[in-house]
N, C-alpha and C positions, 0 to 999 in steps of 0.2 A: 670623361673624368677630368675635373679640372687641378691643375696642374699646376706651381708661380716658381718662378726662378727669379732668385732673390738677391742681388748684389751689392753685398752691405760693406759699406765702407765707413769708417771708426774714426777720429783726429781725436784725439786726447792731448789737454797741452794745461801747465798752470804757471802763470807769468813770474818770472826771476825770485818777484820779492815777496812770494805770496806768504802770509801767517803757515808755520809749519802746522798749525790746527787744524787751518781750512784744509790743506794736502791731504791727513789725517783724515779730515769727513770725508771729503770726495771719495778718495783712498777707499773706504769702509761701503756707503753707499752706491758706488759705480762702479770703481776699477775692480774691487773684491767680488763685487755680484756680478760683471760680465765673464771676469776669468771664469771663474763656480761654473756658470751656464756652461763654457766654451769646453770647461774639462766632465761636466756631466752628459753633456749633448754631443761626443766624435765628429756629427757631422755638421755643426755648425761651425761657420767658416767666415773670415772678416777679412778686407784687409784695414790695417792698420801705419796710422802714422801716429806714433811718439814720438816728440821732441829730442832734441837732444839735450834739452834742460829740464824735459820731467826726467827723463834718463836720469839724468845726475841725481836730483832733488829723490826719485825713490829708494836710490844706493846710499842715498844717507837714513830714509825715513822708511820705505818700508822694502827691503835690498828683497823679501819673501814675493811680490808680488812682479816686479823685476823676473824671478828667477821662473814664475810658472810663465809667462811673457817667454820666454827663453824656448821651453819645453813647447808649449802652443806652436812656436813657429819651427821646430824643427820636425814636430808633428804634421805641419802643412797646414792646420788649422787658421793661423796667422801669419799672413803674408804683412812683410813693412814693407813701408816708401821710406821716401828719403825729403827733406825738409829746410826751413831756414832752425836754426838751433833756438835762436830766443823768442820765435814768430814772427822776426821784423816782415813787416809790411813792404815785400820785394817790389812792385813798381813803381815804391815812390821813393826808392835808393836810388842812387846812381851804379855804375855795372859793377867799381871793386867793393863796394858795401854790399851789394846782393851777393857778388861772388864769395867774400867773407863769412856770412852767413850760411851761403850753403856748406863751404868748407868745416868751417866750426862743427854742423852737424854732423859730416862725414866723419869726423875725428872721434867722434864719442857713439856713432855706430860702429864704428869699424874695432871698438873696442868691445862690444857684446854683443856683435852680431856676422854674418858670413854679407860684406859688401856684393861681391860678385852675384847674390840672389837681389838684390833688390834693384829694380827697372823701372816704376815707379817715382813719381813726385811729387808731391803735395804740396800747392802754394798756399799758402797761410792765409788764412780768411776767403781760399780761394779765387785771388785778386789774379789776374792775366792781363797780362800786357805783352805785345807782342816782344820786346827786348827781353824781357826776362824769359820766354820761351827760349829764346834761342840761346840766350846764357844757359840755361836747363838740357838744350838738347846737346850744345857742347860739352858740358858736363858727364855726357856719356847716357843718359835716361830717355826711355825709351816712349813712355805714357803720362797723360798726367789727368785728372778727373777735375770737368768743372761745371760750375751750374750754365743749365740751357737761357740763361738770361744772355750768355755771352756769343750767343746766337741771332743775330735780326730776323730770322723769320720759323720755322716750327722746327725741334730735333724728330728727323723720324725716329718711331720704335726699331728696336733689334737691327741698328746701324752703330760701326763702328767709323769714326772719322779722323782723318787728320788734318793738321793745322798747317793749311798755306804756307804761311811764315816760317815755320820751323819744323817742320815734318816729322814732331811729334806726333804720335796718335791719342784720339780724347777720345773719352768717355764723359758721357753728360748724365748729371743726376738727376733725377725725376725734383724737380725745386716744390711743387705741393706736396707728395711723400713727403721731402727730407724734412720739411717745415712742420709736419703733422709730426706723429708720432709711429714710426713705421710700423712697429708689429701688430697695433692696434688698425690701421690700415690693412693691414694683410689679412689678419683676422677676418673683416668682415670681406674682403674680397672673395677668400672662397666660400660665402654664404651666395657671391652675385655669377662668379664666373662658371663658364662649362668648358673652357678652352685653356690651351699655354699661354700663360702670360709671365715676361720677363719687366720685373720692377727694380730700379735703380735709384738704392739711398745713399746719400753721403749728410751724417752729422755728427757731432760733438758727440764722444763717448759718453761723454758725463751728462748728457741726455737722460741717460738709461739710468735710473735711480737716484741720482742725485736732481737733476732740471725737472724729471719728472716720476713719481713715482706709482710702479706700472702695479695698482691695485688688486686688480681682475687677471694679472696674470700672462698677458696677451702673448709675451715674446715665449714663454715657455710653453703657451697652450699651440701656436704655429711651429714650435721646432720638434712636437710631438705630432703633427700631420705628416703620413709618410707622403704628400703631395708635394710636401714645400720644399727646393732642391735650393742651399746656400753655397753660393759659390764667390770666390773671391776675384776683382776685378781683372788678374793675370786668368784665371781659368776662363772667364768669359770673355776675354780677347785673340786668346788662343783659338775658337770658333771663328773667329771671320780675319779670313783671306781677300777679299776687298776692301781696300782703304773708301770713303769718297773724300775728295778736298775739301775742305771749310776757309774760311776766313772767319776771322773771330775779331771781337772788338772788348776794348778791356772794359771788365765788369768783374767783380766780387759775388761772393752767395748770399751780401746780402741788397747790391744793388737791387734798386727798382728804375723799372721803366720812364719814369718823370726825370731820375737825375740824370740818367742815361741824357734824355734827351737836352736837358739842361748844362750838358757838356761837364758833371759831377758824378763820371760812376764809382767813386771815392769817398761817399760825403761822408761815412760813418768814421772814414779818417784824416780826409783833408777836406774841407769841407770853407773854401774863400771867405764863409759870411761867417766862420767860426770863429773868433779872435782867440781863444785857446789855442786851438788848431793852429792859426797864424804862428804865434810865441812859441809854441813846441820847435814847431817846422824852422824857423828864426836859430833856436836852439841848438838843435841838430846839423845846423850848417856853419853854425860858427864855431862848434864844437868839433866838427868834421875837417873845417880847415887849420886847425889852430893845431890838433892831432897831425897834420899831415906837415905844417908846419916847425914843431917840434919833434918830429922823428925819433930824433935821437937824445930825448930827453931820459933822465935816467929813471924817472917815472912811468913814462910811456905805456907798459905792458898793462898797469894798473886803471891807468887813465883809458886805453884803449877797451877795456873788460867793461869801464863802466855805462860807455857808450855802447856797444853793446849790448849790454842788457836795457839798455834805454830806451834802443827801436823796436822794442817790445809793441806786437800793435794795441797791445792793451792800452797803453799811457795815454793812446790817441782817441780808442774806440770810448773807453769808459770818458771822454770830453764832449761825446756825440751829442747827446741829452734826446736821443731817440729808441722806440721798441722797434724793431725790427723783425720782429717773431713772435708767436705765442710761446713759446719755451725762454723765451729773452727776458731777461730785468729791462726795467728804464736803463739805459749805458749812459748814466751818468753817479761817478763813486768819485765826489774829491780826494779824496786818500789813495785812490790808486793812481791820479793825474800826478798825486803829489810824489810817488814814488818813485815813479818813471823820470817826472822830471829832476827828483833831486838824483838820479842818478844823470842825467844830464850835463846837469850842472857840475857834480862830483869828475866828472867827466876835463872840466874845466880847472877847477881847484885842485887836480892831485898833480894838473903838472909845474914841475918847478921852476922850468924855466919861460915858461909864461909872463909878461908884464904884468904889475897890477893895473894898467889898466886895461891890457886885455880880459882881464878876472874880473873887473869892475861892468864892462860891457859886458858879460856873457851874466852875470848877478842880476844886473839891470832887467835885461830879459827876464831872467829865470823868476825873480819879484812880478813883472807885469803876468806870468803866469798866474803863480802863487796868486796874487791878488783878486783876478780875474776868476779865478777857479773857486774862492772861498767867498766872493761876492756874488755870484751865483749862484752856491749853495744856499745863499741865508735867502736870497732876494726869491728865486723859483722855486727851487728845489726841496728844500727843506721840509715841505708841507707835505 
C-alpha cells in the first residue's frame, strides 16, 4: 500500500507598504482558503511562518483571520517559526541590523503567541549565510529549513542534518516539489508509488489560491486519501536521533547553480551588474550610518522605522527584472522599487539634526534610483 508523508511548510508575508486592497484579495483568495482546509481537514498540519508585519497589517485589516491563525496553533495544527519582521534580506545586513530584525519579530510574536513553543526559523527568501546562522543559533532556535541548492553535492532522502558552522539542525525542501505546485504533485504520485515516501515542500502560502488557482481540486482530493500522513516540520525531526554534519554554502530558494558558481548567490537581490541594486545598497549604507550617527536625534525612532521597513527584500527583489519560477511574475514592479526606496530616503529626511548636505547626498542617490528604475520601465519593460 502506498503511503507519502508530507512536510508542508507555509511563509506567508506582504511587504510594509503593500495597497490595503491587494492584503484584501490575497486575504480572501489564500489566507481564507488555507485556514477553511486547515479547520475542515483536523489532520492537515503546516508549519508556518508569519511575519511580524503581516501580523500587524491583519490586526488592522482582517483581526478574524488572525484569530483562527490563533486557534490552528493551539490545536497543533500549526506550528510557527520565528523570522526577520519586515523580510529584510539577513545576509546582506551587517549582525546589529539582522539582529534588529529578528528582535522586532519576537516582539510582535510574543504578543500573540506562546514564544517558548516556537524552535523554528525562517530566513527570508531562505537566504543562509553561515553568520547569520550562528546569529539564529545564539538567539536560542533550534532548526531552520532550507533549499538543497545550499548543498554542493545530493541531500539524501529521510536524513536529518546539521550545520557545521552553527549546529543548528536543517531540514531541506525537495526544490522541484516546492517550485511545482505540491498537492498536484502528490496527486499523481500515488497513481506511481507502491511504497513510503516522505516529500518535503516549503513555499509561499499565497501559492495556494492566489499564485495559483487549484482548479481540479488536488490539495483537497490528497487530504482526503487516508494514505497521505501531514506532519509538521517539528513532528518530523522529532523521528531522528542522528544528526550527520553538513557544511553549507550561502544560497537563497531561488539561487541557481550558474550564479552560484559566478560568486552571485544573491543576484535576485544584490546583483553587481544591477545599478538599481548598486543605488539601493549606496542607500541603505548611508542611511545606516547617518542613523547611527545621529543617535540621539529627537526624530530618531521615526527615522529608524523607516529604514526598517525599507530592507524589505521586496524593494530589491521586484529590481531583479528576472522569473525565477513558474508560480513567479517578471520581479520587476517600478512602484514597489519606488516604495521601499522612498522609505529609504524618508529614512534620511525625518531626521533633524542631519545637515543639508548630508540630505542632499543621500537625495542624490535616492534620484539616481528613481531615475534608473523608471528608465527601464519605459525603455524594456514596459512592453
Amino acid at each position: 500500500m502506498s503511503k507519502i508523508n508530507w512536510i508542508n511548510f507555509l511563509h506567508i508575508y506582504q511587504p510594509p507598504w503593500q495597497d490595503k486592497g491587494v492584503i484584501e484579495q490575497v486575504a480572501i483568495e489564500s489566507y481564507d482558503y488555507l485556514l477553511s482546509l486547515f479547520e475542515r481537514y483536523p489532520d492537515f498540519r503546516a508549519t508556518l511562518n508569519i511575519t511580524g508585519n503581516l501580523i500587524q497589517q491583519l490586526e488592522l485589516i482582517r483581526p478574524d483571520l488572525l484569530k483562527r491563525i490563533k486557534i490552528l496553533v493551539k490545536k497543533g495544527q500549526l506550528e510557527l517559526t520565528a523570522s526577520a519582521k519586515y523580510h529584510a534580506f539577513l545576509p546582506l545586513l551587517d549582525k546589529a541590523e539582522a539582529k534588529r530584525q529578528i528582535k522586532l519579530n519576537q516582539e510582535v510574536l510574543s504578543q500573540n503567541f506562546d514564544l517558548a513553543k516556537i524552535k523554528g526559523f525562517f530566513l527570508p527568501e531562505m537566504a543562509y549565510s553561515p553568520t547569520v546562522a550562528k546569529i539564529i543559533r545564539q538567539a536560542g532556535f533550534e532548526w531552520i529549513i532550507l533549499d538543497s541548492i545550499c548543498v554542493r553535492g545530493k541531500v539524501e532522502k529521510n536524513r536529518v542534518y546539521r550545520d557545521k558552522s552553527s549546529g543548528l539542525k536543517v531540514l531541506f525542501r525537495d526544490r522541484q516539489l516546492s517550485k511545482a505546485y505540491p498537492p498536484e504533485v502528490i496527486f499523481n504520485k500515488f497513481k506511481k508509488i507502491k511504497t513510503e515516501e516522505t516529500v518535503i515542500s516549503a513555499t509561499d502560502g499565497e501559492v495556494y489560491g492566489h499564485f495559483h488557482k487549484d482548479w481540479q481540486g488536488h490539495l483537497e482530493k490528497i487530504l482526503q486519501n487516508s494514505n497521505l500522513v501531514v506532519k509538521t516540520v517539528s513532528q518530523h525531526l522529532s523521528a531522528y536521533k542522528q544528526l550527520k554534519n553538513i557544511s553549507l554554502r550561502p544560497a537563497s530558494w531561488e539561487s541557481s547553480q550558474a550564479e552560484i558558481e559566478r560568486g552571485v548567490p544573491f543576484a535576485l537581490w544584490q546583483d553587481p551588474k544591477n545599478k538599481i541594486h548598486r543605488s539601493l545598497w549606496d542607500l541603505v549604507a548611508y542611511a545606516s550610518r547617518l542613523l547611527v550617527k545621529y543617535r540621539k536625534d529627537k526624530n530618531w525612532i521615526w527615522a529608524r522605522r523607516h529604514l526598517d521597513r525599507g530592507l524589505s527584500s521586496c524593494t530589491f527583489w521586484w529590481a531583479s527584472a528576472k522569473r525565477p519560477s513558474a508560480f513567479s511574475p517578471l520581479t520587476w514592479n517600478p512602484d514597489m522599487i519606488d516604495n521601499g526606496s522612498e522609505e529609504l530616503i524618508k529614512s534620511v529626511r525625518t531626521l533633524k539634526g542631519a545637515t543639508s548636505a548630508e540630505k542632499i547626498k543621500a537625495e542624490k542617490i535616492y534620484i539616481e534610483i528613481k531615475k534608473n528604475t523608471w528608465l527601464s520601465h519605459w525603455r524594456k519593460y514596459n512592453k
